[in-house]
N, C-alpha and C positions, 0 to 999 in steps of 0.2 A: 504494500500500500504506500503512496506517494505521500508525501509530505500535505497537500493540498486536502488529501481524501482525510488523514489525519484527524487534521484541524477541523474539518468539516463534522467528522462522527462526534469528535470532540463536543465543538458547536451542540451539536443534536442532544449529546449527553446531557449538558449542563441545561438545558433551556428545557428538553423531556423532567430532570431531574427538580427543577424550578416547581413547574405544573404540579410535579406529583405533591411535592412539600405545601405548597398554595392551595391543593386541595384540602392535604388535612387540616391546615388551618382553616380554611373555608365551613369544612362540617363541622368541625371544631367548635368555630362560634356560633352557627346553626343550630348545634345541640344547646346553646347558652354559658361556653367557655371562652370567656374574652384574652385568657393567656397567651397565645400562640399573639394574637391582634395588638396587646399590649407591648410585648418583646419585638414589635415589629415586623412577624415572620405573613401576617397576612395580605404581603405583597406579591407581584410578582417581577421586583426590580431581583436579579440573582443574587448579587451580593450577600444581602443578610441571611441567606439560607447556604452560602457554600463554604462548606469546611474543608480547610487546608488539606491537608492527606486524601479525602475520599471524593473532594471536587476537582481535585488540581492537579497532586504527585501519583495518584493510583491510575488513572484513567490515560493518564498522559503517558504515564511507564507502561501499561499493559496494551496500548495502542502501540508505542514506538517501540518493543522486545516481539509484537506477536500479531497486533492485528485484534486480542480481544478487546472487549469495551465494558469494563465494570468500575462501576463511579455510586457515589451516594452524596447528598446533602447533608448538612445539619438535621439532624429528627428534629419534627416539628413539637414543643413542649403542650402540654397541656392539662390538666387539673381534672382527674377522673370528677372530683365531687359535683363537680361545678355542672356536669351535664344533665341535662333534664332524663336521660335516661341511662339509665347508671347501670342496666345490666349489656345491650348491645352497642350503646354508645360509641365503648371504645373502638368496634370490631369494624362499626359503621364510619369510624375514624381512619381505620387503619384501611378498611377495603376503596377509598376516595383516592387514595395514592393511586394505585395499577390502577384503579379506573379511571384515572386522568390518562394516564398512558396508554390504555387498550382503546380512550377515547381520540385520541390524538392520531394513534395507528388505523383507525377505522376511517377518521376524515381523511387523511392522507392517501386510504389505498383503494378508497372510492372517487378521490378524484385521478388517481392512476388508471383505474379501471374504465373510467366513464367519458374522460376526459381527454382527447387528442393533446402530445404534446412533447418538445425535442428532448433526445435521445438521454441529455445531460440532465435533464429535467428527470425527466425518468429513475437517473439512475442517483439523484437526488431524494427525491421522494420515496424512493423504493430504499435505502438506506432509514431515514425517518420512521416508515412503518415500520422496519427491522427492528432499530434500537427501541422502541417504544414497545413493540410484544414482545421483547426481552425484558427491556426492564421489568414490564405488567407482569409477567411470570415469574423472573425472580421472586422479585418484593414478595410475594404469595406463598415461596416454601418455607415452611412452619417451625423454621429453625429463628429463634432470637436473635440480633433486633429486629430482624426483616417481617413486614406487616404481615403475613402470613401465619405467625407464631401468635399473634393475639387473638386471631381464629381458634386454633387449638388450646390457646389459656383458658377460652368459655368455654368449648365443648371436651376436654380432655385434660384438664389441669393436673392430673397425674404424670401423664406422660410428659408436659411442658415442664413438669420439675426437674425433670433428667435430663433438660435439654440446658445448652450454653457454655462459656467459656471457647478458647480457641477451639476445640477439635468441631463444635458445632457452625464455626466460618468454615474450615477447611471444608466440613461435609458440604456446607452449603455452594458452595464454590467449585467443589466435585461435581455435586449435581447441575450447577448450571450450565460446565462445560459439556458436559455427558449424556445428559437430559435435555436443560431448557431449550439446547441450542438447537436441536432437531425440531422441539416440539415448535419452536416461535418456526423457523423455515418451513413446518407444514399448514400454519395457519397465516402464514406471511401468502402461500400460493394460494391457499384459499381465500383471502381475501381479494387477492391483487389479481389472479388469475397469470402472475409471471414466475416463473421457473427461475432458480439460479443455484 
């Protein structure tokens, strides 16, 4: 990958990775928690949501040693008490993340699909949809901190207690290159109706 494509997936990372953060803020305060709103994170300027190592030095090393693309924000804070619904709240907080991103990926690979347009463009947008059904399935496997795991806190709090510490990044991280990466390229064709 050129220097050019780089900086571009780059780009997508950090702006996909914006969306997802701005969501949980967003349902955040919708529940009636003004925390996230307070600290500033319910924008969508990037800055106050990128964190040094997982916005900047991770995404930028793992693009320039390989070509893969895994980046994170700042977690967006928030105050369980504070929500008007205090048993699915959180889960409804956590699942706004990917579904900024599966939403992102959906407008983009319907206007690919639907839309006559040059070859660069294409191979632009078809990038976009990519990193965004990756990210939306990352965030989702139910290993701690990734939103995923607050799904399994509600419905399996037993087994969420054996989870975390490094060996549960490494797994999750196994899984992404092994798993998510197939499964986002099969719903990447299904949406877009392009092969790659």
């Amino acid at each position: 990958m050129d220097l050019q494509g780089i900086l571009f997936i780059y780009i997508v990372i950090i702006l996909s990775a914006v969306f997802h953060e701005y969501a949980h803020a967003l349902v955040a305060f919708s529940l009636g928690d003004p925390t996230a709103k307070n600290e500033g994170r319910l924008t969508l300027n990037p800055i106050p949501h990128m964190d040094p190592f997982g916005t900047i030095l991770l995404p930028l090393l793992l693009l320039s040693i390989g070509g893969a693309f895994i980046g994170y924000a700042k977690p967006v804070p928030y105050n369980p008490y504070n929500l008007r619904d205090q048993v699915y709240g959180p889960v409804k907080i956590a699942l706004a993340g990917p579904a900024s991103n599966f939403a992102i990926a959906f407008i983009f690979a319907m206007t690919l699909r639907f839309i006559s347009m040059e070859a660069i463009l294409i191979e632009l947008f078809s990038l976009v949809v990519f990193v965004n059904i990756f990210l939306g399935l990352f965030n989702l496997i139910p290993i701690p901190p990734l939103d995923g795991s607050k799904i399994l806190h509600l419905f399996f709090p037993r087994i969420f207690s054996y989870l975390g510490g490094p060996g549960s990044i490494i797994l999750a991280l196994m899984l992404a290159f092994f798993l998510i990466g197939p499964i986002a390229r099969f719903l990447f064709i299904i949406l877009t109706g392009i092969r790659f």
